[in-house]
C-alpha positions as CSV (number, residue, x, y, z in Angstrom):
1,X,25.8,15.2,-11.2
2,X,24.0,11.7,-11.2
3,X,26.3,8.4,-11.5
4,X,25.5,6.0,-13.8
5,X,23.9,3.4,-11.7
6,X,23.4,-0.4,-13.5
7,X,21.2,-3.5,-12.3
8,X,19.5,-6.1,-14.1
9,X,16.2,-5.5,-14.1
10,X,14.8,-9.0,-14.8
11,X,15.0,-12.4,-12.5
12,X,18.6,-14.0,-12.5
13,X,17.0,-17.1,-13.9
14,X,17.8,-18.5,-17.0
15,X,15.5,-17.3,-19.7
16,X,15.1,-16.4,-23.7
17,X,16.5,-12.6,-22.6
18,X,17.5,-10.7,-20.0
19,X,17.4,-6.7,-19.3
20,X,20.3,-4.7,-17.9
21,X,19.4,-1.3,-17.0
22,X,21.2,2.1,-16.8
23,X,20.8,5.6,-15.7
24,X,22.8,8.8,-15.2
25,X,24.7,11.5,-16.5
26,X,27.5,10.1,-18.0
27,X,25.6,7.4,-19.2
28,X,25.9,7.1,-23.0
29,X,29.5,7.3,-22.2
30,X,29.8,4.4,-19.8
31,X,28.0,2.2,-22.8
32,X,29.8,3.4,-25.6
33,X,33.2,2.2,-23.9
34,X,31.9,-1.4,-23.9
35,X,29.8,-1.2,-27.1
36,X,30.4,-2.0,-30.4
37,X,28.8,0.9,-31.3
38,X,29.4,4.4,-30.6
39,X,26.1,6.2,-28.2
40,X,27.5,9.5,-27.3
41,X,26.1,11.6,-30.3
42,X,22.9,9.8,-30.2
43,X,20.2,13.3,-29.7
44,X,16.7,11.1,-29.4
45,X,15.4,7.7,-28.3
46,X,16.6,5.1,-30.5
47,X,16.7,1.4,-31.4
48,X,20.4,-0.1,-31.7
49,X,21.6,-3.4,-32.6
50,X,25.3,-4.3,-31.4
51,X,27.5,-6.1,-29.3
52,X,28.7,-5.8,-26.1
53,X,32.2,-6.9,-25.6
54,X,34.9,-6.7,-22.7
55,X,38.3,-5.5,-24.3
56,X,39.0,-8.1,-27.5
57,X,36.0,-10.4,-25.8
58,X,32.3,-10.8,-27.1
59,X,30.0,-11.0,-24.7
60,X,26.8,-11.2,-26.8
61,X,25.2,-9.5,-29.4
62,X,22.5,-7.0,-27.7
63,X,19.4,-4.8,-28.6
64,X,20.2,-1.0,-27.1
65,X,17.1,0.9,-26.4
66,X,18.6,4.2,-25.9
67,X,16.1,7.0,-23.5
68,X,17.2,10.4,-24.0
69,X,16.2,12.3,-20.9
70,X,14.5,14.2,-19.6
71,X,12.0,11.5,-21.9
72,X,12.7,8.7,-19.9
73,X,11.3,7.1,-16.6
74,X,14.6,8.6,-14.2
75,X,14.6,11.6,-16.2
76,X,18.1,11.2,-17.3
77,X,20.5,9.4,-20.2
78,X,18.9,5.6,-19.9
79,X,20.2,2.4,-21.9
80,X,18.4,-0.7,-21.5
81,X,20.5,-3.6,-22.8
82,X,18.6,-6.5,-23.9
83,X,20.9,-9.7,-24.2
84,X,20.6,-13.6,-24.0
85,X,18.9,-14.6,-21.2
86,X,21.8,-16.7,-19.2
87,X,22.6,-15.3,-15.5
88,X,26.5,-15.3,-17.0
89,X,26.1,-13.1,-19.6
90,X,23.9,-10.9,-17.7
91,X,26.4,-11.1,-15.2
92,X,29.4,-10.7,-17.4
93,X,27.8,-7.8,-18.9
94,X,26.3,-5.6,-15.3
95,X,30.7,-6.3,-14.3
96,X,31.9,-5.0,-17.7
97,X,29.8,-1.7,-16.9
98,X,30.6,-1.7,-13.7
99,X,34.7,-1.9,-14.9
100,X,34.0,0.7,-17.5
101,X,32.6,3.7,-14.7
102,X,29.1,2.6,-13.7
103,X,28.2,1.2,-10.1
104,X,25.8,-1.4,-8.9
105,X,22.4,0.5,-8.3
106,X,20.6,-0.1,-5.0
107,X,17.5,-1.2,-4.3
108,X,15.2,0.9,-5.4
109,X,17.2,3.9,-7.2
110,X,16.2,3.9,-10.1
111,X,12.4,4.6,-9.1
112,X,14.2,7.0,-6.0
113,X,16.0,8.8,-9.5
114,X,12.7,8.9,-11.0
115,X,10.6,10.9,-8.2
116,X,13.8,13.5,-7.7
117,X,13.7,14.4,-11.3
118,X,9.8,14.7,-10.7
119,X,8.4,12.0,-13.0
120,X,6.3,10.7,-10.1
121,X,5.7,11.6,-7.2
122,X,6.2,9.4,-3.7
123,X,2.6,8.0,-4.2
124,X,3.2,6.6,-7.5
125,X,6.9,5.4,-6.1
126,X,5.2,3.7,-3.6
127,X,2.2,1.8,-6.3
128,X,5.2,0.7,-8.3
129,X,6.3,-1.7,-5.5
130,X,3.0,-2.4,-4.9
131,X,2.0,-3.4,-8.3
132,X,5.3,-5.8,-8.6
133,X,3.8,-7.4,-4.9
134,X,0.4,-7.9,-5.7
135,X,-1.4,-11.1,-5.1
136,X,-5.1,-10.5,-6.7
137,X,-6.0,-9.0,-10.0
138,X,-7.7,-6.6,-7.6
139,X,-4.8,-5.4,-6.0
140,X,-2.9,-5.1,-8.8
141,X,-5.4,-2.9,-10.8
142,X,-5.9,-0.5,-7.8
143,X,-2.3,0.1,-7.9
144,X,-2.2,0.7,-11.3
145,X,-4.4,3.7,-10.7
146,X,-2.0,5.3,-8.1
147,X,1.1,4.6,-10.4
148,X,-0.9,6.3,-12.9
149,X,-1.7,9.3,-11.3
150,X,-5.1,9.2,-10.4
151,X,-4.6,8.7,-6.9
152,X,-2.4,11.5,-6.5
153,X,-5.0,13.8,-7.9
154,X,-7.2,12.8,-5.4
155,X,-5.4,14.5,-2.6
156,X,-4.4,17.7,-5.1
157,X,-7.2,19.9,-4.1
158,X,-6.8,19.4,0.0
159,X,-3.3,20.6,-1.4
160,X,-4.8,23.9,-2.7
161,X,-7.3,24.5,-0.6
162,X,-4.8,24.7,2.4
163,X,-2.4,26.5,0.1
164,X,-5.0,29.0,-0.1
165,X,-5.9,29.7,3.0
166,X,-2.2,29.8,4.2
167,X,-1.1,32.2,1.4
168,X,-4.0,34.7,2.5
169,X,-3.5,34.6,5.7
170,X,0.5,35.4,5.2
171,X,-0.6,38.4,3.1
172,X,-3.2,39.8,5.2
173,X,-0.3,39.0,7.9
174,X,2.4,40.9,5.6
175,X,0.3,43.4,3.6
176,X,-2.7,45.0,5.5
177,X,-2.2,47.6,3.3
178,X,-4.0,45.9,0.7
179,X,-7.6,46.5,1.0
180,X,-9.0,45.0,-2.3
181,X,-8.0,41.5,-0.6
182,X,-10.2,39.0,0.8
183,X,-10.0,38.9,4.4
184,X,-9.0,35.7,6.4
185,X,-11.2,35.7,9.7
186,X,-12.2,33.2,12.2
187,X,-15.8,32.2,10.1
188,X,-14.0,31.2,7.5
189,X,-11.2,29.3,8.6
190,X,-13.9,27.4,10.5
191,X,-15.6,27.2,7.6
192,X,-12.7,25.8,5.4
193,X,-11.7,23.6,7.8
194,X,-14.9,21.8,7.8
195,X,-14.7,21.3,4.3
196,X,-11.7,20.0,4.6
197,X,-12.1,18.1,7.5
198,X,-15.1,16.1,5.3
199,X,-12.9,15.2,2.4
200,X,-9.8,14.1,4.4
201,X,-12.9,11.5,5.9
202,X,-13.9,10.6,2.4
203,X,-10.5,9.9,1.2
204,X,-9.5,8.4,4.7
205,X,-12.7,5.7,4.4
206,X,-12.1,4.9,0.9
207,X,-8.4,4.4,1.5
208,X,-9.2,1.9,4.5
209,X,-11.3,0.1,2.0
210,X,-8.3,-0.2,-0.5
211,X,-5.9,-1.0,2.1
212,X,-8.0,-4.4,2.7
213,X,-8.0,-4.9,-1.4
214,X,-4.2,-4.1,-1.3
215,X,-2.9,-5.7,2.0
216,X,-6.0,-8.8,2.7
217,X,-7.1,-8.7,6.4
218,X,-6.5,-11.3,9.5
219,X,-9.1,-13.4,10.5
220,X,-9.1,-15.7,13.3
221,X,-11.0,-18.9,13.5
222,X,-11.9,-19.5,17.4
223,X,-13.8,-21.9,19.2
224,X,-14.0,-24.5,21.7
225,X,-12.1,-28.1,20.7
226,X,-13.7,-30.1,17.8
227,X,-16.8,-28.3,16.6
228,X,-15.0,-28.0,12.8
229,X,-12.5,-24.6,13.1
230,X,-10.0,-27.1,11.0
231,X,-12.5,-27.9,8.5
232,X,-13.3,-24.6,8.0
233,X,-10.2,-23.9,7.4
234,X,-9.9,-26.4,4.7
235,X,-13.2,-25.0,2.9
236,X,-12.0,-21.4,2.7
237,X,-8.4,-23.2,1.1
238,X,-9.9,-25.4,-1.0
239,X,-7.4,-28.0,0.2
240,X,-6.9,-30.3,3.4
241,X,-4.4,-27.9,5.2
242,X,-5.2,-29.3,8.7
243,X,-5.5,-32.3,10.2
244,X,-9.1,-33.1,10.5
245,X,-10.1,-35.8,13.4
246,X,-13.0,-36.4,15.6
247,X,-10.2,-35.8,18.5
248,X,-10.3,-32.5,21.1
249,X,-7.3,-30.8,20.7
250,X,-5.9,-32.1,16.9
251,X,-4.9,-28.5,16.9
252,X,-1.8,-27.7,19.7
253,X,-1.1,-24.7,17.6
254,X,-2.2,-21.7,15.3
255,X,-2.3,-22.9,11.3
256,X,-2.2,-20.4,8.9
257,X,-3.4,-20.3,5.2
258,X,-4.4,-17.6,2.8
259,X,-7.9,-17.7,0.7
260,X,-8.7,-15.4,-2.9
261,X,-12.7,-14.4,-2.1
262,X,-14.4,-12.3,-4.8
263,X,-10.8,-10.3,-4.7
264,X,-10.1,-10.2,-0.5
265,X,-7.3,-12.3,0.3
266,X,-7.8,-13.5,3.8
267,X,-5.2,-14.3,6.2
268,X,-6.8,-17.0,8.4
269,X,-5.8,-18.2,11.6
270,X,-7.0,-21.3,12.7
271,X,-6.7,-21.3,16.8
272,X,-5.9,-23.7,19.0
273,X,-9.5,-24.4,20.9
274,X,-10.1,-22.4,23.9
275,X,-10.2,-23.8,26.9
276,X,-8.4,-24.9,30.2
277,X,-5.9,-27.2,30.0
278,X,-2.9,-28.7,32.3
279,X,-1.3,-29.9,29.3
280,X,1.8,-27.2,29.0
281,X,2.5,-27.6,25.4
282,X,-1.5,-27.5,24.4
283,X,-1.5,-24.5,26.4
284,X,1.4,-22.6,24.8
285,X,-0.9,-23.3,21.9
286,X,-3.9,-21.4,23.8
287,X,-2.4,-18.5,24.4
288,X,-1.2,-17.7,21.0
289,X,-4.3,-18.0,19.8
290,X,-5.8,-15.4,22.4
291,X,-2.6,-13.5,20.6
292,X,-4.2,-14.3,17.0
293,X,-7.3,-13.1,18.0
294,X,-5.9,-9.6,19.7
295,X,-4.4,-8.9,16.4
296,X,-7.0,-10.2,13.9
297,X,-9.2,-7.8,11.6
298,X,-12.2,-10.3,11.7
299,X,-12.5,-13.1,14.6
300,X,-15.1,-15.9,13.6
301,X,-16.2,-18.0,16.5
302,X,-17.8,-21.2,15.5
303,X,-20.2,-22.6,17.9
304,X,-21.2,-26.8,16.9
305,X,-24.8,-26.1,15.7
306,X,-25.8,-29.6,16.5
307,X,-25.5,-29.1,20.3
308,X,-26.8,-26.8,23.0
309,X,-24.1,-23.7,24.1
310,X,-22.2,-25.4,26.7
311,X,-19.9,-23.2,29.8
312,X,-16.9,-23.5,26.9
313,X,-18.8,-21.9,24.5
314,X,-19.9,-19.5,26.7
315,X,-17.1,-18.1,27.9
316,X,-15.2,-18.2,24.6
317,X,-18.2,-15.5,23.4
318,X,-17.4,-13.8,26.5
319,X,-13.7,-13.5,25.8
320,X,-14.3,-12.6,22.3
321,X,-17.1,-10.2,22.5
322,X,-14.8,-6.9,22.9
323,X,-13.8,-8.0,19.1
324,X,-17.5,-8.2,17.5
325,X,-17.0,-11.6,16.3
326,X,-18.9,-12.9,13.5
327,X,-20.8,-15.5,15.4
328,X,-21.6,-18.7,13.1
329,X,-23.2,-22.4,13.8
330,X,-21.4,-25.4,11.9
331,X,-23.1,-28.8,10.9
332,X,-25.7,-27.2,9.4
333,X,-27.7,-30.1,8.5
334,X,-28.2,-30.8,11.6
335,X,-28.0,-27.3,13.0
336,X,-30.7,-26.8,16.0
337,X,-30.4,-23.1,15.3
338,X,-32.0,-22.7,11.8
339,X,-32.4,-18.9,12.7
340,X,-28.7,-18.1,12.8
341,X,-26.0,-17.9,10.3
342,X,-25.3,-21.7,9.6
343,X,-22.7,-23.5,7.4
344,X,-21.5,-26.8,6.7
345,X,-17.6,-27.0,6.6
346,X,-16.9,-30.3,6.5
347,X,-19.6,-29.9,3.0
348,X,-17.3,-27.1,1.9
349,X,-20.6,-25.1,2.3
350,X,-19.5,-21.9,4.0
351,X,-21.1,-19.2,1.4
352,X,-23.3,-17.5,4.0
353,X,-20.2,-17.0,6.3
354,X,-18.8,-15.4,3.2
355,X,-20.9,-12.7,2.7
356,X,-21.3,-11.7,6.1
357,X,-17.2,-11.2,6.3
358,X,-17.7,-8.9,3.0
359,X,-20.4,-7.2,4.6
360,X,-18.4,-6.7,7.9
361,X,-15.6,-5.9,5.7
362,X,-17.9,-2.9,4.3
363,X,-16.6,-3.1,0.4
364,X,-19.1,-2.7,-2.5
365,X,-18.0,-2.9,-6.1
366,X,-17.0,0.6,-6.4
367,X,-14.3,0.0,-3.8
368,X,-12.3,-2.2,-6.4
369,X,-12.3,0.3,-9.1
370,X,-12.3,3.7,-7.2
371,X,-8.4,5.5,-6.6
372,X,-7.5,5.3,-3.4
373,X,-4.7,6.5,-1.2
374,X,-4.0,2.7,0.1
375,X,-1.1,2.2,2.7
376,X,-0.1,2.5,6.2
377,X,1.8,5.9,5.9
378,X,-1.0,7.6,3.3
379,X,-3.8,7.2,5.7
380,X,-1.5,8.0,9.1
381,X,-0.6,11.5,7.1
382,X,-3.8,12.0,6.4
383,X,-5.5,11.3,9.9
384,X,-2.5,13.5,10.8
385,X,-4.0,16.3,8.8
386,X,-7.5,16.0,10.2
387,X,-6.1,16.5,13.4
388,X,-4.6,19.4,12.7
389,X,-7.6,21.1,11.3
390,X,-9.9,20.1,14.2
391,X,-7.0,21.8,16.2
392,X,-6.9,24.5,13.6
393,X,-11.1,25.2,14.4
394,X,-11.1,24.6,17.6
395,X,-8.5,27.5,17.7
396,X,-10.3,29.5,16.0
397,X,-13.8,29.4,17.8
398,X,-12.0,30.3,21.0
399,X,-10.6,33.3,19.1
400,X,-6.8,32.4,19.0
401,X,-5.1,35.3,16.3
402,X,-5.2,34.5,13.2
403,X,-0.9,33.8,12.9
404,X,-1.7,31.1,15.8
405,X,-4.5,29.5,13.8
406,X,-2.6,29.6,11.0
407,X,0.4,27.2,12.6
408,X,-1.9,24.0,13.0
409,X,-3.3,24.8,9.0
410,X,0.5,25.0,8.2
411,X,0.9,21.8,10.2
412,X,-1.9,20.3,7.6
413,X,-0.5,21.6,5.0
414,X,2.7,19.5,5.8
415,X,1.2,16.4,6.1
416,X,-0.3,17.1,2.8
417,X,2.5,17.2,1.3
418,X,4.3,14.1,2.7
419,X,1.7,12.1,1.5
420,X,2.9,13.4,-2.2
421,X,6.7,13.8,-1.1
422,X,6.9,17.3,-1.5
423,X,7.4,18.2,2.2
424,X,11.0,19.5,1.2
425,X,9.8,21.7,-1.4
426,X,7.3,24.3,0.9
427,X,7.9,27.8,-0.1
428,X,4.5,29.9,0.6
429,X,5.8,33.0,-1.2
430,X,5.4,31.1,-4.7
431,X,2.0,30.1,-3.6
432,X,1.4,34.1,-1.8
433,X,2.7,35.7,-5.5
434,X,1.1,32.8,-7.5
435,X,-2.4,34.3,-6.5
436,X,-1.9,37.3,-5.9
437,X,-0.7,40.6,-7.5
438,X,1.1,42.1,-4.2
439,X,4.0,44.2,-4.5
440,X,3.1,45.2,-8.0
């Protein structure tokens, strides 16, 4: 049996209304006992007007939207309670159903309610939070996708596929008897795993891609003192974040900020300039910005265009080349390399260094409007289940039995299924007697 859980499920700000939510088996029940109205006999979704009220006290006149389950997003009995929008009645009202057999919900539960009943699945859980968190219109739409499904469909057929190859090689395992079925043999498992092994790349690159639209990447601004890593900053913000001065060393530490472009939000790091310096607290600022640029996604290093490179420079390219910086020249009206890529940031004209962090960055248009599995855990499982199925070949071109072979596809198969939350649910004898007629 499910408890009736209850949260409000809008800010605790004042506002024209406020939404109280509810979900569980006794739920209609829980209502009714602080309702003016009675909800138990209620057989469909319906539309109620009535009050709330806490023994002989009114709290406030309410709208009820009633959610029969399983036609509702837990799956179960819902109310939403619509009321006033002042954090004391919403208050008043969460305590009153708390008094009258519901408990406070936890974060999360209702969506958690909502995957166990199997209204979505982890991967649409997981693009619900995502949606509420993100920053771009980008973001936001590609999560839409995944909270819709589409994503999940993506990763569907790897499901089959494996299922298929595991439920064939159980049977020809289990029932050799059974001539008329289709042998599982070393060729094909190599052969299946290659196909696989493609896919799982194409969904692995294009969920990288989205991960960047979904979660913005680091970049670190680096360069020796005063050739305009500040004002760069500033362009890409739009707005004087830094202190800008003619002075080496204005910057004793890293500045962060974060910059919308074309629908990449970018983390930048302005650094500290590199170089050597007895000054302890200027150096505490050094070495976190040799931090920054170990954990940045993109390092620029700007180089002051209007002068030759001098050992500073040099060495800071040296330092920085195991990253593949972007490389660009500031002050480019006066830039004495024309040939390079040039901007002006103190000008705010920084365009070319824009499109070679897209182009470094690797997304095309398609990228923003493509379903994508598009977080941490989704692309580890599914670099997990490559692995396996390079195991899985490898095994099988040095002629391992077929039940060995099959442990690393089983081990795909897993991974597979954590991605959608179903790694609980494996039973191969629905998916042996769902395709074929053994035992008959």
């Amino acid at each position: 049996m499910f408890e009736t859980i209850v949260a409000l499920a809008t800010a605790p700000i004042k506002a024209a209304l406020s939404i109280i939510r509810l979900s569980g088996d006794d739920v209609l029940d829980v209502v009714s006992k602080c309702c003016s109205k009675d909800l138990r006999n209620i057989k469909e979704r319906t539309i109620l007007y009535a009050s709330i009220v806490n023994k002989d006290e009114k709290i406030d006149d309410v709208v009820l939207l009633v959610y029969k389950g399983p036609k509702s997003f837990t799956g179960e009995d819902s109310v939403e309670i619509i009321c006033h929008g002042s954090p004391l009645i919403s208050k008043q009202i969460v305590e009153t159903c708390i008094a009258n057999g519901a408990r406070m919900a936890t974060n999360g539960e209702f969506s958690s309610r909502a995957f166990m009943h199997n209204k979505i699945d982890l991967v649409q859980a997981e693009a619900i939070n995502d949606v509420i968190n993100a920053t771009t219109k980008e973001a936001k739409n590609l999560n839409l996708l995944s909270l819709d499904g589409k994503t999940s469909d993506l990763i569907r057929p790897v499901k089959t596929k494996l299922a298929d190859i595991l439920s064939l090689i159980e049977v020809n395992i289990d029932y050799p008897e059974y001539e008329d079925i289709e042998v599982a043999n070393k060729d094909m498992i190599i052969k299946v795993s290659d196909e696989l092994i493609n896919q799982i790349d194409t969904l692995i690159d294009d969920g990288e891609k989205a991960q960047i639209i979904n979660e913005g990447v680091k970049v670190a601004i680096v360069g020796k003192p005063n050739v305009g890593k500040s004002s760069l900053l500033n362009a890409f913000l739009g707005e004087d974040r830094a202190i800008v001065t003619d002075i080496a060393g204005t910057t004793r530490d890293v500045i962060e900020g974060h910059a919308n472009i074309d629908g990449i939000v970018l983390h930048l790091f302005d650094t500290a300039g590199i170089h050597e310096s007895n000054d302890k607290i200027e150096s505490i600022g050094i070495e976190r910005s040799k931090k920054t640029i170990k954990d940045a996604d993109v390092v620029i290093v700007v180089l002051d265009g209007s002068k030759e490179l001098e050992v500073e420079d040099k060495n800071i390219l040296e330092y920085t080349k195991e990253f593949n910086p972007i490389v660009v020249y500031n002050k480019a009206d006066i830039n004495l390399n024309k040939d390079k890529l040039s901007i002006s940031a103190l000008n705010g004209d920084i365009k070319p260094l824009i499109n070679k962090i897209k182009e470094v960055i690797g997304l095309d248009e398609k990228s923003f409007s493509k379903p994508a599995l598009n977080n941490t855990r989704q692309i580890g499982l599914l670099k997990k289940a490559k692995e396996s199925l390079i195991t899985a070949k490898k095994d099988a071109e040095n002629n391992l039995t077929i039940d060995l072979v099959s442990t690393s596809i089983f081990e795909a198969y897993q991974s597979i299924l954590e991605i959608l939350g179903e790694a609980n649910q494996i039973d191969l004898s629905k998916e042996i007697f769902a395709r074929f007629c053994v035992g008959k």
